[in-house]
BAKE-294407 format. One record per residue: residue number from 1; residue in three letters; x, y, z of N, C-alpha, C in turn. Coordinates in pm, whole numbers. Layout:
BEGIN
R   resi   resn      npx      npy      npz     capx     capy     capz      cpx      cpy      cpz
R    NUM    ALA        X        Y        Z        X        Y        Z        X        Y        Z
...
//
This chain:
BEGIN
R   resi   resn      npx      npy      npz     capx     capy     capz      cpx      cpy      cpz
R      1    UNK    13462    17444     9344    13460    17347     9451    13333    17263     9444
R      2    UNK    13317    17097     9444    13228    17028     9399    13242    16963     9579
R      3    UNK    13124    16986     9640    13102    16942     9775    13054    16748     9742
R      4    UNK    13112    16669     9796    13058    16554     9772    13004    16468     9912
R      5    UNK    12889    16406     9883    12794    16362    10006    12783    16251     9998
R      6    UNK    12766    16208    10100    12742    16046    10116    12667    16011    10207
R      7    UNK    12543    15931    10174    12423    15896    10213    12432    15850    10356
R      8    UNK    12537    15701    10396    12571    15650    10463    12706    15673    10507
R      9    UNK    12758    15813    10590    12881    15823    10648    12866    15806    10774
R     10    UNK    12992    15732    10819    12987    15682    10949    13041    15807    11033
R     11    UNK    13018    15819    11144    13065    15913    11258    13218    15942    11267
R     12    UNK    13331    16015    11255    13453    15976    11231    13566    15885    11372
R     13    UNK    13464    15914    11453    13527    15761    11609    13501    15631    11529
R     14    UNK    13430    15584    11462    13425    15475    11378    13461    15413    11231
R     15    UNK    13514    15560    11187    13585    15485    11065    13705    15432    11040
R     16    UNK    13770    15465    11174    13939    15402    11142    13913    15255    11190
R     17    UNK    13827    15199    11271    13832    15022    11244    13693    14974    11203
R     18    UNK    13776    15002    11033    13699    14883    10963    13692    14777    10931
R     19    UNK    13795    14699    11017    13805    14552    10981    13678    14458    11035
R     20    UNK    13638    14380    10969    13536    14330    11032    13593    14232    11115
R     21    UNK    13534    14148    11225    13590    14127    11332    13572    13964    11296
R     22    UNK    13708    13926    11364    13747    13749    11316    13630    13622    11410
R     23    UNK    13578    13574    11345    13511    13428    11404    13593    13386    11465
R     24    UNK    13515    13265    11584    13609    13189    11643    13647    13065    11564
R     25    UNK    13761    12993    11608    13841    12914    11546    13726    12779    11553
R     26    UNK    13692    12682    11440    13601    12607    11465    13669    12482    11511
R     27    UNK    13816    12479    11488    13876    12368    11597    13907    12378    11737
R     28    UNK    13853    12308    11845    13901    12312    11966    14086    12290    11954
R     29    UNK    14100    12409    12081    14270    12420    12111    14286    12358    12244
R     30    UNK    14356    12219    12181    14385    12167    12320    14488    12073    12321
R     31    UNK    14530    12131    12416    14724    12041    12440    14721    11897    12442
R     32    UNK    14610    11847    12451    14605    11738    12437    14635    11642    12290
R     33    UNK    14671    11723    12157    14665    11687    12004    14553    11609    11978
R     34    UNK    14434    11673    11992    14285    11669    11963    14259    11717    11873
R     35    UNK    14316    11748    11776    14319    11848    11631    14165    11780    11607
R     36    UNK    14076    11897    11548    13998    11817    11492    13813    11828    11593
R     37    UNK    13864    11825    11668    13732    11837    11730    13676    11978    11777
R     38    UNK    13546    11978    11764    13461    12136    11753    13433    12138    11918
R     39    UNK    13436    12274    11960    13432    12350    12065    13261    12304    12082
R     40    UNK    13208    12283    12210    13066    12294    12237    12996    12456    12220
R     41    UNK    13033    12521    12220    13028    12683    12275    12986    12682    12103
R     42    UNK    13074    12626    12017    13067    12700    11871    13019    12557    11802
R     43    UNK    12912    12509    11842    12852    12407    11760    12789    12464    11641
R     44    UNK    12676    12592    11661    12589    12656    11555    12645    12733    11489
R     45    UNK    12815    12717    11529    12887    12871    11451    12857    12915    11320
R     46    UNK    12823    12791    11202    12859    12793    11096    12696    12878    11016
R     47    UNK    12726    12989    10979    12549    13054    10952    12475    12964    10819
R     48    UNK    12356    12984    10825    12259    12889    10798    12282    13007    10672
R     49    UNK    12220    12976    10531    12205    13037    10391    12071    13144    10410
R     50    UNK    12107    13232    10347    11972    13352    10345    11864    13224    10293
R     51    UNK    11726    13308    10391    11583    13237    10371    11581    13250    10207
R     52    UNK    11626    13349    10130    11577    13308    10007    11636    13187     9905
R     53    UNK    11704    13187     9957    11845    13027     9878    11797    12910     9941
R     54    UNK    11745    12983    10103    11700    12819    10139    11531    12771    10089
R     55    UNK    11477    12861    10022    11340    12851     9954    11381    12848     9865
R     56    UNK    11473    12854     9766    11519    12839     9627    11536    12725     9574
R     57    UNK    11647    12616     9744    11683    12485     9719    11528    12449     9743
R     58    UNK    11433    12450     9816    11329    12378     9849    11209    12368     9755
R     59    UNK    11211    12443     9643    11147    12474     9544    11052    12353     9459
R     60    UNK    11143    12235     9456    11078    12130     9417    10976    12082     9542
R     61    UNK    11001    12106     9643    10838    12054     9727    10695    12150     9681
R     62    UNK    10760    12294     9603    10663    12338     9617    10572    12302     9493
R     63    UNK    10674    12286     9376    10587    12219     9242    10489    12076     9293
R     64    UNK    10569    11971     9407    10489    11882     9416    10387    11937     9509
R     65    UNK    10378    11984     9580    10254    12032     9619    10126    12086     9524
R     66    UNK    10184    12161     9467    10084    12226     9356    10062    12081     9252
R     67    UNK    10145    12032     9228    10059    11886     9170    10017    11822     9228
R     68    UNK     9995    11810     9368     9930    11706     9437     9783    11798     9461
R     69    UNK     9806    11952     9465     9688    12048     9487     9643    12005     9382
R     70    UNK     9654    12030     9227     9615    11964     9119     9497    11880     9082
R     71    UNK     9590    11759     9139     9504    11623     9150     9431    11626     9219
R     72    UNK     9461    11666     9360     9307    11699     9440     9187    11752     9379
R     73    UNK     9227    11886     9288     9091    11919     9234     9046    11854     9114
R     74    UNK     9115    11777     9062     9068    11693     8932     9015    11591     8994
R     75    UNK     9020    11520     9110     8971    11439     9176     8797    11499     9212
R     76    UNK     8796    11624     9273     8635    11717     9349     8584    11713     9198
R     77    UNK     8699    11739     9117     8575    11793     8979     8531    11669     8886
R     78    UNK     8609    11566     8883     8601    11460     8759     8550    11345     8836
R     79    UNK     8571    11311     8922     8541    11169     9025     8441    11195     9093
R     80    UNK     8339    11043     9060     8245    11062     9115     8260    11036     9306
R     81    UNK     8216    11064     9387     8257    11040     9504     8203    10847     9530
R     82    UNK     8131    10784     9499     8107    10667     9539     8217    10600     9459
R     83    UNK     8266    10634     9388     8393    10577     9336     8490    10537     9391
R     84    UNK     8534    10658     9493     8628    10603     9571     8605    10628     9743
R     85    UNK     8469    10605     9769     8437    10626     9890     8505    10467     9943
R     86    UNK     8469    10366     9932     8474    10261     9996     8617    10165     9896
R     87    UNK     8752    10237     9906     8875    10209     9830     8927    10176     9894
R     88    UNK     8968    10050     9969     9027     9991    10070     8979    10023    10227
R     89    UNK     8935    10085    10230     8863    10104    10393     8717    10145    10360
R     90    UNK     8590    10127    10408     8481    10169    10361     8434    10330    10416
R     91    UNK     8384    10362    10354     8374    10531    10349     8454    10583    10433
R     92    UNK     8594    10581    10373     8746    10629    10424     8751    10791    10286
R     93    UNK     8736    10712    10181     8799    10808    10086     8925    10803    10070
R     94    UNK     8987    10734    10073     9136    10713    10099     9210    10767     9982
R     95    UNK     9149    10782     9862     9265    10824     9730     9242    10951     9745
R     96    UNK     9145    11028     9755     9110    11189     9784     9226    11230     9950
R     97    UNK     9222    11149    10009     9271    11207    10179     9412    11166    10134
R     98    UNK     9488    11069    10068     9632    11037    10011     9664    11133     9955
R     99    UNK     9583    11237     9829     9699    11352     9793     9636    11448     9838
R    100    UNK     9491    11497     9935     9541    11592     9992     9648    11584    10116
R    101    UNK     9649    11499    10160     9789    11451    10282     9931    11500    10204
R    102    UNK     9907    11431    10077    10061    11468     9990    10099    11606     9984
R    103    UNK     9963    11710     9933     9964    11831     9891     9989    11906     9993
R    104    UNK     9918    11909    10144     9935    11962    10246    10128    11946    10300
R    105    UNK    10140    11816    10260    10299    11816    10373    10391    11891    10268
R    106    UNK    10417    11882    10091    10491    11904    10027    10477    12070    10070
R    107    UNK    10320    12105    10055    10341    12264    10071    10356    12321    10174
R    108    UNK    10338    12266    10315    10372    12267    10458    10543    12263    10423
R    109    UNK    10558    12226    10422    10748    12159    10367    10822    12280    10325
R    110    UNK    10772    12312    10214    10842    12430    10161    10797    12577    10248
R    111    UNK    10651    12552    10251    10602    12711    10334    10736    12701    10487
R    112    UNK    10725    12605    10562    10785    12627    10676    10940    12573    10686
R    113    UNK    11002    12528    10561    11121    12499    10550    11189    12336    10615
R    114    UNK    11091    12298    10673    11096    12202    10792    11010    12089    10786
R    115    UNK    11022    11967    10727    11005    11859    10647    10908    11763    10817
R    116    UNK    10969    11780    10946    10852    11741    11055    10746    11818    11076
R    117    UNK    10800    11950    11067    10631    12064    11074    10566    12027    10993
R    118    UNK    10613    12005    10868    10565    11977    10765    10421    11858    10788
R    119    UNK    10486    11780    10783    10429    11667    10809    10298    11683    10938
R    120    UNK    10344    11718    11027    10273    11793    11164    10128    11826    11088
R    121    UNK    10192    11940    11029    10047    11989    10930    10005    11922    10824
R    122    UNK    10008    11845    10826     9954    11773    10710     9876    11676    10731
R    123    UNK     9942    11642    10883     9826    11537    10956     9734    11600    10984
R    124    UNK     9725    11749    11075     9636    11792    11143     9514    11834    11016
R    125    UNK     9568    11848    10890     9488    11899    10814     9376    11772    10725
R    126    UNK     9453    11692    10745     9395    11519    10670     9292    11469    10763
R    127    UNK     9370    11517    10868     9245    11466    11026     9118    11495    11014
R    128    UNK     9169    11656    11037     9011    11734    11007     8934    11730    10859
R    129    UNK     8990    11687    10764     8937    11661    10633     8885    11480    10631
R    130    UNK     8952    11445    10706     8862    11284    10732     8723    11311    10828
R    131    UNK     8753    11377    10937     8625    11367    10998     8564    11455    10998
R    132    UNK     8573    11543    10899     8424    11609    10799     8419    11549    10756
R    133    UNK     8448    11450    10647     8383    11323    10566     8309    11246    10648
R    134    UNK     8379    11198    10777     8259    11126    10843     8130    11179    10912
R    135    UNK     8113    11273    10890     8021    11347    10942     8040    11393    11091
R    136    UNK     8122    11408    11156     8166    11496    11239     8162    11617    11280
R    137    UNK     8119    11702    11380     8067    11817    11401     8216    11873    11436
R    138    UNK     8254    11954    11355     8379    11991    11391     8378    12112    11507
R    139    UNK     8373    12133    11645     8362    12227    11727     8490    12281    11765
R    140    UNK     8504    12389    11848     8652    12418    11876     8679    12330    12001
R    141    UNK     8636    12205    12054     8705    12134    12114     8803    12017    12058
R    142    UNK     8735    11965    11955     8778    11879    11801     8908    11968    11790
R    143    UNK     8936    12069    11758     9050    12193    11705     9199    12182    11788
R    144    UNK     9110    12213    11918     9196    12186    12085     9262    12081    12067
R    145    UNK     9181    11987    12050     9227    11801    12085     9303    11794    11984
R    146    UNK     9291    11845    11832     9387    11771    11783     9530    11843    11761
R    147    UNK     9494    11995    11822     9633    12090    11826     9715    12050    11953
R    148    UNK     9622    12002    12005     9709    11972    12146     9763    11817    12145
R    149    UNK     9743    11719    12056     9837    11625    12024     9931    11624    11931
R    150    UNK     9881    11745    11812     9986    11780    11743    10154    11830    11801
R    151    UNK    10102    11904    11931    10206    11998    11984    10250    11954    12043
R    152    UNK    10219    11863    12148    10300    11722    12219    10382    11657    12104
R    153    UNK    10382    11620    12007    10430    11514    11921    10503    11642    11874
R    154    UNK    10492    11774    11823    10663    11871    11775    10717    11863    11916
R    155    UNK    10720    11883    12023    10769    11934    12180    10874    11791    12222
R    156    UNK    10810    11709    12170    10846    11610    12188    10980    11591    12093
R    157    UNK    10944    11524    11975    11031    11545    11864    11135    11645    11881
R    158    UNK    11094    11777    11963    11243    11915    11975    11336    11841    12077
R    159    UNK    11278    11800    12196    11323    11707    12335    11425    11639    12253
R    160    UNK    11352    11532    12140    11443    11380    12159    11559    11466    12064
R    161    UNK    11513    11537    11994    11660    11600    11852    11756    11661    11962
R    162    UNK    11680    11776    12063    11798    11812    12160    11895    11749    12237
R    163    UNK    11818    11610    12295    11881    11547    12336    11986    11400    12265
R    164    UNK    11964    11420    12207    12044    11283    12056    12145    11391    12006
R    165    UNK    12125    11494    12010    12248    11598    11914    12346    11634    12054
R    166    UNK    12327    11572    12204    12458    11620    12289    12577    11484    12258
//
């Protein structure tokens, strides 16, 4: 007699229904011959792809990031800074703050999946990398002020998408 075990056996009140259980219908039923139109209740029905497929498709933000990280440091290491201090705005730095802006949103982008966060951070991070260039005392009120316009401008942005998607 060969006793056989199984790691994962279910309780025997639960093994006679194993059917897994049916979704709702994604067409609204209505006597009216409305064929065709989606139920409010089951707008999100349809499931979103495992986080790893959806970092798989997003993959190319992350190469451009790392080339825009790249260029940033070939920029600190090879360029002299009076070079491009005064490049269309005077002691802006503008070609150094353009791909770290690039590098921050592409890799913001892919890290958080979400192409406005993205961006979100990329400002907040260009901000504070401009005004350390200008000589700016960066304190945690500087931090406050600019997290707290950052977060108005996502709160906001969630508002107008919630309300444009009824």
């Amino acid at each position: 007699m060969v006793a056989r075990f199984q790691l994962f056996q279910l309780p025997p009140s639960n093994q006679k229904n194993m059917t897994p259980p049916k979704g709702k219908s994604r067409l609204k039923k209505s006597g009216r011959g409305k064929a065709g139109r989606r139920d409010r209740s089951d707008r999100h029905a349809t499931p979103s792809p495992p986080r790893s497929k959806r970092y798989l498709r997003h993959l190319p933000l992350l190469f451009l990031g790392v080339l825009f990280y790249s260029l940033t440091g070939f920029i600190l290491g090879n360029v002299q800074p009076a070079a491009i201090r005064d490049f269309l705005v005077p002691t802006a730095y503008l070609p150094l703050l353009g791909v770290v802006f690039l590098g921050a949103f592409f890799s913001a982008a892919f890290a958080l999946l979400h192409t406005r966060r993205g961006l979100l951070v990329a400002l907040g991070v260009t901000t504070l990398l401009f005004l350390k260039l200008q000589a700016v005392v960066l304190t945690a009120e500087v931090f406050a002020v600019i997290a707290i316009v950052l977060a108005v401008v996502e709160i906001t942005a969630v508002i107008l998408c919630k309300l444009r998607s009824r």
